[in-house]
PAKOL-150699 format. One record per residue (C-alpha): residue in one letter; x, y, z. Coordinates in steps of 0.001 Angstrom, whole numbers, padded with zeros to 6 digits, always signed. Example, Ala and Ser with C-alpha at 12.3 -4.5 7.8 and 13.67 -1.06 7.14 Angstrom:
<pts>
A+012300-004500+007800S+013670-001060+007140
</pts>
This chain:
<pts>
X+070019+090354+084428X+066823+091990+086343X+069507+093931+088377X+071494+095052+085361X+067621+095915+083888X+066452+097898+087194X+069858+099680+087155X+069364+101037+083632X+065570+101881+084214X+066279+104051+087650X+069120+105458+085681X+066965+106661+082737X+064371+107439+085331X+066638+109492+087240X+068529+111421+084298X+064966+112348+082844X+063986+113956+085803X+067095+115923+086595X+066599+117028+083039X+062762+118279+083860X+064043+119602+086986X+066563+121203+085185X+063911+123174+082765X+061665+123675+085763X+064533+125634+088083X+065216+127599+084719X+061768+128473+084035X+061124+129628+087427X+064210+132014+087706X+062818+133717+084740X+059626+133707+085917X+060933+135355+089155X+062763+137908+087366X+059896+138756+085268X+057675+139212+088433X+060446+141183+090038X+060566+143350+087266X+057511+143951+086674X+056479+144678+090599X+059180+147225+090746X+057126+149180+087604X+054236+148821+089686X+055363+150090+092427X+056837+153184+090657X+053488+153975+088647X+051742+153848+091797X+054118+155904+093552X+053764+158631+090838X+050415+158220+090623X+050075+159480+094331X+052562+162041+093567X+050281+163380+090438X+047083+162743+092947X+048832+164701+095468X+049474+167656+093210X+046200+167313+091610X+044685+167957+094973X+046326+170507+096294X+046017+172671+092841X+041510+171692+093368X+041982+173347+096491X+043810+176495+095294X+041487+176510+093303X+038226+176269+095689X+040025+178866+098120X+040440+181464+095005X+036775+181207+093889X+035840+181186+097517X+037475+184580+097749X+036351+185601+094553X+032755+185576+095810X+033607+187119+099146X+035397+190178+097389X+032936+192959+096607X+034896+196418+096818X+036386+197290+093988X+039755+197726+095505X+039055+193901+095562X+039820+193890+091210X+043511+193742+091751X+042905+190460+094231X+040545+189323+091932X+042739+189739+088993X+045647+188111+091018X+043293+185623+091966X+042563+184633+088072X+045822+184380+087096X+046678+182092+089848X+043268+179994+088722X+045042+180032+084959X+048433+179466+086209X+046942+176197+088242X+045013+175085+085300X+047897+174839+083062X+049625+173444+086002X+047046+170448+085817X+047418+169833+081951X+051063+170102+082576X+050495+167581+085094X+048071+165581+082875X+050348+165620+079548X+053147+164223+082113X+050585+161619+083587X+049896+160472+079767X+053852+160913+079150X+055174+158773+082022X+052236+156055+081233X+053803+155115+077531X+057302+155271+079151X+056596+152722+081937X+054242+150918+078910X+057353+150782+076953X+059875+150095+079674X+057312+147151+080742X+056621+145936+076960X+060552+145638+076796X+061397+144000+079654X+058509+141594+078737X+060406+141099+075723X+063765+140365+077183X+062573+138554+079702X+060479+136471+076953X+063887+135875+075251X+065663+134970+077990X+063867+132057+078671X+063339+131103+075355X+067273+130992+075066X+067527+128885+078788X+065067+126742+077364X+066719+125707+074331X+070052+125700+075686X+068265+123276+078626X+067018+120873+075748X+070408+121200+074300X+072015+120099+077718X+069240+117162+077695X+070142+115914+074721X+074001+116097+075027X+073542+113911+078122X+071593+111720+076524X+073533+110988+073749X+077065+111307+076704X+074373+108841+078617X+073490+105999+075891X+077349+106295+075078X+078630+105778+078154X+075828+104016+080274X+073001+102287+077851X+075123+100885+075502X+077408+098886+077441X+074463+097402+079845X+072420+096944+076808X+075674+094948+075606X+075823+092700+079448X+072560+092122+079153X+072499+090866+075853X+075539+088972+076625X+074285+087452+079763X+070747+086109+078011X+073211+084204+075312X+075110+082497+078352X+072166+081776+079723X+070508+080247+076526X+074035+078284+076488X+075949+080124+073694X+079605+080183+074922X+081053+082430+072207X+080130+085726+073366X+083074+088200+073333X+082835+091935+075281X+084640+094581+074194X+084283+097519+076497X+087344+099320+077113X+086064+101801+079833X+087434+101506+083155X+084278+102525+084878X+082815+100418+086557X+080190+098856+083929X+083942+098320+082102X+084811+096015+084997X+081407+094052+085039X+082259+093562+081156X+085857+092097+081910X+085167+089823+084930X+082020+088342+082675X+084069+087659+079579X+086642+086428+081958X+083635+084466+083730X+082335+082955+079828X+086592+082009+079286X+086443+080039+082062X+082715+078483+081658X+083903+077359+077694X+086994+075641+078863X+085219+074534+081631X+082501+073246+078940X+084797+071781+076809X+086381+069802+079552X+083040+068662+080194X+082221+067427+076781X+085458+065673+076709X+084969+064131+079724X+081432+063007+078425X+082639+061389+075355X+085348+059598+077296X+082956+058521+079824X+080178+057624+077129X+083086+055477+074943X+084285+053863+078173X+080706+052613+078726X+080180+051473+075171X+083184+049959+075375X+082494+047881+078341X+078981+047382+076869X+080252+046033+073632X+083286+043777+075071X+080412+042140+077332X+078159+041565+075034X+080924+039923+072349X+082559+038358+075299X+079531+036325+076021X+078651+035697+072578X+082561+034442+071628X+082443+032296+074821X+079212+030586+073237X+080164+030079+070072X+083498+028658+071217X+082140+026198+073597X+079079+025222+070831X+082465+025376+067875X+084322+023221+070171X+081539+020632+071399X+081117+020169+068032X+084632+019507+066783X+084812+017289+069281X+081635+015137+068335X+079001+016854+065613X+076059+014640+067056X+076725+015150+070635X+074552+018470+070458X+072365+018964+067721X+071304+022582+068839X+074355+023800+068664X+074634+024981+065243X+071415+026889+065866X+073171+028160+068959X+075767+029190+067009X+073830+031016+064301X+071829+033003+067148X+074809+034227+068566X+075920+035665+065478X+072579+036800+064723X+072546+039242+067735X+076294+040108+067536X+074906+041440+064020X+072598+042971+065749X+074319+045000+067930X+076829+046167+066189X+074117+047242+063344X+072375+049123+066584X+075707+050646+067678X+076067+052059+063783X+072526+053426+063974X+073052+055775+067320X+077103+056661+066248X+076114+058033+062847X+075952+061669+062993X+073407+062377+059790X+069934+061433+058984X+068966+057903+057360X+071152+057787+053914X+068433+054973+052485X+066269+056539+049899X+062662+057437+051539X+059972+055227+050003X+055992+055426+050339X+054933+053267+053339X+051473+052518+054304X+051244+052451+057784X+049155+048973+058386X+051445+047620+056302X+054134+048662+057987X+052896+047518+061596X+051692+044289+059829X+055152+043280+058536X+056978+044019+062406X+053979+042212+064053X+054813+039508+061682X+058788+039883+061945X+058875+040000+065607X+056275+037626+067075X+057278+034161+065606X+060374+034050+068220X+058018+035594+071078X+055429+033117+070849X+057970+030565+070916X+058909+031803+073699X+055752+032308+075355X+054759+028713+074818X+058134+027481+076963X+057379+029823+079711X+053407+029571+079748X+052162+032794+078980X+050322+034636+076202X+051019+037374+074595X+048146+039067+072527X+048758+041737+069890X+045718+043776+069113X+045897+046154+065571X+043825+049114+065885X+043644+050691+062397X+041984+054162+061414X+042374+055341+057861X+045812+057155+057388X+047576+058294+054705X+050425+057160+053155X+054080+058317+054814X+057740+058879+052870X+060109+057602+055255X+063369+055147+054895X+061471+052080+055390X+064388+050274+057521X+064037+053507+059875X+060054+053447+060692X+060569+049565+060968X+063436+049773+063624X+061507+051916+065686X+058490+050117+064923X+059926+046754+066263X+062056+048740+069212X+058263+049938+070459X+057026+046317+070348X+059374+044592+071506X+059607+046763+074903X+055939+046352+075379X+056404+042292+075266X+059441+042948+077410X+056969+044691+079992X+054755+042021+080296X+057000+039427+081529X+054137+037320+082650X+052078+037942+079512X+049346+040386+078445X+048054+042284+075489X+049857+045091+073301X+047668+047166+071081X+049120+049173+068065X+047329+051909+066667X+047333+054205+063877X+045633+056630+063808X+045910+060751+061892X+045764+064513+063567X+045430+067551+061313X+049483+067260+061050X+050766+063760+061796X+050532+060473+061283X+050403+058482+064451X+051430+055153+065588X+050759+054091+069475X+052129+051215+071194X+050528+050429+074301X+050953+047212+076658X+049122+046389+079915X+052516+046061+081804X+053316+047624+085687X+054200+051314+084185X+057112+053301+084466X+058264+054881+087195X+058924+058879+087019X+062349+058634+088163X+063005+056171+085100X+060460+057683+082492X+062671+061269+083379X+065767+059193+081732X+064324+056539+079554X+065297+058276+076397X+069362+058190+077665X+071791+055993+075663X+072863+053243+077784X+070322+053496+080879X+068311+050513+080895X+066227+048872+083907X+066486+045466+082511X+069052+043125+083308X+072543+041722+080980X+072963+041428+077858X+070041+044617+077405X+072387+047910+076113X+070268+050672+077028X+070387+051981+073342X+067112+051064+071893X+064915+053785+072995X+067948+056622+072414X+068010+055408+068861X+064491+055480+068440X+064445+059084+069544X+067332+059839+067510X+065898+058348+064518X+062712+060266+065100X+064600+063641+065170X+065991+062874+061695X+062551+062012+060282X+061559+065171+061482X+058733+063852+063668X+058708+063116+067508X+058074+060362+070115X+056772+060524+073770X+055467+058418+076618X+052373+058080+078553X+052056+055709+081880X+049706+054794+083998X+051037+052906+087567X+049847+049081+087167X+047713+049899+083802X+050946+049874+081634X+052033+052215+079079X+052104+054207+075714X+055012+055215+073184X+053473+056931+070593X+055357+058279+067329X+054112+061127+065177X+055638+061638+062130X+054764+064793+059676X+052187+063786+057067X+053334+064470+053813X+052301+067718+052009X+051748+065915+048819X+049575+062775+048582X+051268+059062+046867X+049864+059638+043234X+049520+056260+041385X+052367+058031+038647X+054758+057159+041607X+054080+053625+041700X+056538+052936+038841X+056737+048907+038192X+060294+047763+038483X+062223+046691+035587X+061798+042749+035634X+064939+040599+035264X+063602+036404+035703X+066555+034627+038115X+067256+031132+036499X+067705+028274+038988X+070014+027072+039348X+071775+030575+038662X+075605+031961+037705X+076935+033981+040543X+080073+035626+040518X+081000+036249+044212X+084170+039195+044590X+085770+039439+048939X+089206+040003+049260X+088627+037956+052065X+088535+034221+050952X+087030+033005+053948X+083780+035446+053462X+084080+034390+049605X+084378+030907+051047X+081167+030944+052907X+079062+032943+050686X+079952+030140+047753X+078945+027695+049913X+076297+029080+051251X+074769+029547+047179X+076501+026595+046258X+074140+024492+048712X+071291+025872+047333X+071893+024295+043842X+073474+027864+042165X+076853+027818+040658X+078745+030020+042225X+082757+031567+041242X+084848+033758+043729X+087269+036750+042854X+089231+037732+045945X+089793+041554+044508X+087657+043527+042090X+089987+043836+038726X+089890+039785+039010X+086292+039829+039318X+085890+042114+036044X+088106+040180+034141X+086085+036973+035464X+083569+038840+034450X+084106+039656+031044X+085203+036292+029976X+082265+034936+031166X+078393+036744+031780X+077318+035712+035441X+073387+035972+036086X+074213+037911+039429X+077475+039471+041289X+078111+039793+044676X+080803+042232+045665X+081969+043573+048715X+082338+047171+049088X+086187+047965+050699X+088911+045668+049122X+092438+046677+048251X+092661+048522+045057X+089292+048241+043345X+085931+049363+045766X+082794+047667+045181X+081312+050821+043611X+084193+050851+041022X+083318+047180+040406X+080175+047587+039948X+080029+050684+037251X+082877+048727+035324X+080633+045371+035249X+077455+047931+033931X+079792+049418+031528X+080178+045800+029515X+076947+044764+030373X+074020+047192+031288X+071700+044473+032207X+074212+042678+035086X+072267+042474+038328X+074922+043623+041322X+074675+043428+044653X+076660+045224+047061X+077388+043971+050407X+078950+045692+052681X+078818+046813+056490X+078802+050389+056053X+075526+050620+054643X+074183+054106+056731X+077561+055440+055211X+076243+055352+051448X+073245+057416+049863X+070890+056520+046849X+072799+059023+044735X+076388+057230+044857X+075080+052999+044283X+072608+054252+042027X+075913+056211+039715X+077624+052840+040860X+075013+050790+038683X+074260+048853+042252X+070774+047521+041978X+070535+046332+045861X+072367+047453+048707X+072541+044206+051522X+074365+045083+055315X+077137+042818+056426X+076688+040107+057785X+074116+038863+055728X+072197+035647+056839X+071885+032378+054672X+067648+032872+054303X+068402+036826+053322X+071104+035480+050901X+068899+032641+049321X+065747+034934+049422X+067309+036610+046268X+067716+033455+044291X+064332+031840+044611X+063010+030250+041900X+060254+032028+041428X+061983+035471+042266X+062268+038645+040005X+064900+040826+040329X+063951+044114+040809X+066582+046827+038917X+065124+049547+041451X+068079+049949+044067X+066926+049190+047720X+068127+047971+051443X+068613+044877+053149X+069004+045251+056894X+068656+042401+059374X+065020+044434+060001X+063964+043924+055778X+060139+042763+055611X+059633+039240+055362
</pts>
């Protein structure tokens, strides 16, 4: 591009000053013909001024003989020569104004001849000169046509290949040679956007061939232990107590990771309604989500891990609350995961003149450059099977849809720092938002109408109610479940979301339609897929993600719980 721009600069450079050189040869040939002309009148007013001189001279001397003779004649046959003498003296004097008048005569004639070729010459150059700005102009209007144009065209071209826009077209149709640049670099951006393409397919094949193999490893594993637990305790149900427990926390992370896959494959922002979230409050719930297991864990291993809050006054932020609280618990976790042999993490929050900010920082060994430079990649990971490599890339993706950012600071055996930022809101949480929810008392036990088309799902979730004292139908499709419905008011329904005929969100606005205080609860595991706007025309009062554990089931049927009629989320990340 700085060629194409040097070319079209000495170009411009170069036609401007043939065009001033152009002007300047002009003026000076009329100049030179004016100074030819006019030294040719010179020379002829000087040449008849000697002539008149000449004459002049010769008549003064005439005259100076005559009078000499006049007073060296005193006979009087000297009056004829004297009278001769006088008339000669006349004759030369009228000789002299003859001479004079034509003097005077031939001055306005070469005054005239020299005024008009002043004048013509004058005109002439006045006509060169236009007709040389004419000329200038014609070429550069031929010039910008057929020169500036077209490179101002490459160039503009080239800077969007650069920038990585692939759908620039040329059209220049010259076959000079700024016409040929123009074909070989369309033909050049053909070949670079199949050549892209081909790239981004091969990217998504490569990128589905690793989650592929990540997936199938991690379910192998987890199938292989629930099998051998499932089997063991078919075989003998006391021969190992901890294998139910084993059991439930393999399902527990298979959850997980498929709920982690949906979060980096979805191609929009967070669909859960944004809520007001103070930011302690926040940090306070994931401290108190996520350390219970790691202190366990600590304990077996002997070490101690220390979690320091660091609060400064910040204001309230409207985010999806399942959103800040995955990346909330991503950032923690990783710190604990960095201190293998223990140390302290400190979260802060903290405000700038823009952003809200939350910092997690652990005492760990640091990052290394060559991983910080791809930490932020979907599937690159440093730590060892089952890890996936996709917790920081969702993060980062999550942040992008929140409209805020997150970056990393490290320090070589001093540890490091994520820190978030997310935009502080333009408008502060006024107490008129903080609308008390509609309060429906659950009655213990409680009448639950469960609707799966799957009857083992329908199965468990009965029993898993049933244990807990409720009384509990199933429907295995929704126009069942409506009629169940209507012949008999349930206190709560559970419905799935995709069954055969009937969806869960055409079950529920039939069930509100008899009764507009029902409670219903949609489970399904294509939560990210719905928005606030289509449960809430539903009539769906809570939104739970598939698969649901028994103590998020139960936790809506305690005894002493209200249900709230404002719709919200239940994710396996839902504060505690």
């Amino acid at each position: 591009m700085s060629l194409l721009r040097n070319l079209r600069i000495r170009t411009r450079l170069f036609l401007g000053l043939g065009l001033l050189a152009l002007v300047a040869v002009t003026g000076s040939l009329v100049g030179v013909f004016g100074l030819a002309s006019m030294n040719r009148l010179i020379e002829a007013t000087r040449a008849e001024d000697r002539a008149m001189v000449g004459e002049l001279t010769e008549t003064r001397s005439r005259l100076a003989e005559a009078a000499r003779g006049l007073e060296q004649s005193r006979e009087p046959e000297d009056a004829e020569l004297l009278s001769g003498r006088r008339s000669e003296a006349e004759q030369a004097v009228r000789n002299l104004d003859q001479l004079i008048v034509a003097g005077r005569q031939r001055e306005q004639r070469l005054a005239e001849a020299g005024r008009h070729r002043y004048i013509t010459a004058v005109t002439w150059l006045t006509l060169l000169t236009g007709l040389a700005v004419m000329l200038s102009l014609a070429l550069v209007l031929l010039y910008n046509r057929i020169v500036a144009r077209p490179l101002d065209s490459l160039v503009e071209a080239f800077e969007r290949v650069a920038a990585g826009d692939l759908t620039v077209s040329l059209r220049h149709r010259s076959r000079d040679e700024i016409g040929q640049v123009a074909v070989a670099t369309g033909q050049m951006v053909e070949r670079l956007r199949g050549a892209g393409a081909q790239m981004i397919q091969h990217e998504r094949l490569r990128t589905l061939g690793e989650v592929s193999a990540s997936v199938a490893h991690k379910f192998n594993n987890l199938l292989a232990v629930t099998l051998g637990q499932a089997e063991l305790l078919q075989v003998d149900a006391s021969a190992s107590p901890e294998g139910l427990e084993t059991i439930r926390r393999a399902a527990l992370e298979g959850r997980e990771t498929v709920r982690r896959l949906q979060h980096f494959t979805k191609s929009g922002a967070y669909r859960e309604e944004p809520v007001w979230v103070v930011p302690h409050e926040a940090v306070d719930e994931v401290i108190a989500s996520v350390m219970p297991a790691w202190e366990a864990r600590a304990r077996e291993h002997g070490v101690k891990y220390e979690v320091a809050p660091d609060y400064a006054p910040a204001p309230s932020v409207r985010v999806p609350v399942s959103a800040l609280t995955e990346v909330l618990q991503n950032l923690l976790v990783n710190a604990l995961e960095a201190m293998p042999a223990g140390g302290r993490v400190r979260i802060r929050v903290a405000t700038d003149h823009q952003h809200v900010l939350f910092a997690v920082s652990d005492t760990g060994a640091g990052i290394p450059p060559e991983v910080r430079a791809r930490i932020f990649d979907p599937f690159f990971t440093t730590k060892p099977a089952p890890a996936s490599g996709l917790g920081l890339s969702i993060c980062s993706r999550i942040m992008l849809n929140l409209r805020g950012t997150m970056a990393v600071e490290t320090v070589p055996r001093q540890g490091s720092t994520f820190t978030v930022r997310l935009p502080r809101p333009r408008k502060t949480r006024a107490a008129a938002e903080t609308r008390p929810a509609v309060a429906r008392p659950m009655p213990n036990p409680a009448r639950i109408l469960v609707i799966d088309d799957d009857p083992e799902v329908a199965d468990t979730l009965a029993l898993l109610l049933s244990g807990a004292g409720h009384m509990v139908e199933t429907a295995l499709n929704g126009a069942v479940g409506i009629e169940r419905y209507r012949q008999r008011r349930f206190d709560c329904v559970v419905t799935d979301l995709v069954m055969p005929g009937l969806t869960g969100l055409t079950v529920g606005r039939a069930i509100k339609d008899q009764d507009p205080g029902a409670y219903v609860i949609l489970l399904t595991a294509q939560a990210e897929q719905l928005d606030a706007g289509q449960t809430a025309a539903a009539g769906i009062d809570r939104l739970m993600t598939k698969p649901v554990s028994r103590e998020q089931l139960l936790r809506m049927f305690e005894s002493d719980h209200t249900m709230a009629k404002e719709p919200a989320m239940e994710t396996s990340c839902s504060r505690r």
